[in-house]
C-alpha positions in Angstrom: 23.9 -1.8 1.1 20.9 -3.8 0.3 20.4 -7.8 1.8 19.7 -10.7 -0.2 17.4 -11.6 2.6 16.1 -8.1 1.9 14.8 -7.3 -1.2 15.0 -3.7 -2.7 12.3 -1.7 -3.5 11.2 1.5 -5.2 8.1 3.6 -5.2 6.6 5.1 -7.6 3.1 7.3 -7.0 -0.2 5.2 -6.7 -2.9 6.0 -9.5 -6.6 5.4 -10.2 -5.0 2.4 -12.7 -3.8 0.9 -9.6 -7.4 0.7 -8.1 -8.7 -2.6 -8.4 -5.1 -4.3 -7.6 -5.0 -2.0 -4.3 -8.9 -3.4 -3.6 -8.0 -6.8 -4.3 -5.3 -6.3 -1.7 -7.4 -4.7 0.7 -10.2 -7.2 0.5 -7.3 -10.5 0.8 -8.5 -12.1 4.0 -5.1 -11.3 6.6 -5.3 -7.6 5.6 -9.1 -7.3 6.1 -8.4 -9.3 10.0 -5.4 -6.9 10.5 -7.5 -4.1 9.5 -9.6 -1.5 11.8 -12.8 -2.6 10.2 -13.1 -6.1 9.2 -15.8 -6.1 6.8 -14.8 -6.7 3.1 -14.5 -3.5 1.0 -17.0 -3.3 -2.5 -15.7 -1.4 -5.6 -17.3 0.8 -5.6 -16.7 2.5 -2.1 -12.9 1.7 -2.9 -13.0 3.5 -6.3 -14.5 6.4 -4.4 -11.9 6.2 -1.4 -9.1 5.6 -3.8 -10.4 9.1 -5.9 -10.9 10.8 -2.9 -7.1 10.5 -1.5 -5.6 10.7 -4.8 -6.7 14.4 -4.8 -6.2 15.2 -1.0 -3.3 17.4 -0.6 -2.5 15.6 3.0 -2.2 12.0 1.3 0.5 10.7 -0.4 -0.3 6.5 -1.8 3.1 4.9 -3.4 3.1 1.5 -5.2 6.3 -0.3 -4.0 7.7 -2.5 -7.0 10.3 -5.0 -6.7 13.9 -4.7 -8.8 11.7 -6.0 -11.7 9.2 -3.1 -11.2 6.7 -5.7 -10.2 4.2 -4.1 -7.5 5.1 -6.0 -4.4 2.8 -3.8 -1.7 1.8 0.0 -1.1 2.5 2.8 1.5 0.3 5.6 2.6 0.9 8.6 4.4 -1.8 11.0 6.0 -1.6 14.2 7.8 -3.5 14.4 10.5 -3.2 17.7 12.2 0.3 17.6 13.6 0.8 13.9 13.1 1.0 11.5 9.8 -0.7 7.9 9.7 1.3 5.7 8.2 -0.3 2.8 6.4 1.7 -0.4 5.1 0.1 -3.7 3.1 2.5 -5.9 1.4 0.9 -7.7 -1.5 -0.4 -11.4 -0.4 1.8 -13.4 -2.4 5.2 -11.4 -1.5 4.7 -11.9 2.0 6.7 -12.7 4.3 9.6 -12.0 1.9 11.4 -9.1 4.1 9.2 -6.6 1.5 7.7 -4.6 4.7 10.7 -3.0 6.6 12.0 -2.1 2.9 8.6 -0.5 2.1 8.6 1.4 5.0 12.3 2.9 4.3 11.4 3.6 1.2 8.8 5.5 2.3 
């Protein structure tokens, strides 16, 4: 049973089409003051990050798109040895919107 006051979502497997909305994302100023290292991201290295997990076999990136298949945020997963990273950004403008704990069930 899904909540109003919790919108749906479904994922579908990030892309290299989905590159430059993913940097734009990752360079919005909350997610780069959340983030590990602060510094904004160039194209560049994100195109090159982006290509490099889209091949790794221990990374799996989904787009999460609202019920109108609008991409509302994005979910990775990363083996490290025994244990998986889990990485979460919900797009800027569908914030604060109850889009995260769906994103992460979905995931």
């Amino acid at each position: 049973m899904t909540d109003q006051a919790d919108p749906a979502v479904t994922l579908r497997p990030a892309s290299a089409e989905d590159c430059r909305m993913l940097w734009e994302w990752a360079n919005d100023p909350a997610t780069r003051e959340a983030s590990f290292d602060t510094a904004p991201i160039a194209l560049p290295v994100h195109e090159a990050w982006l290509a490099q997990k889209l091949a790794a076999p221990e990374c799996d990136i989904f787009i999460a798109l609202d019920s109108d298949s609008h991409p509302v945020g994005v979910i990775r997963f990363e083996l490290k040895g025994a244990d998986a990273v889990v990485s979460i950004t919900v797009a800027p403008p569908h914030r604060g919107k109850g889009y995260a704990s769906r994103i992460i069930r979905a995931g």
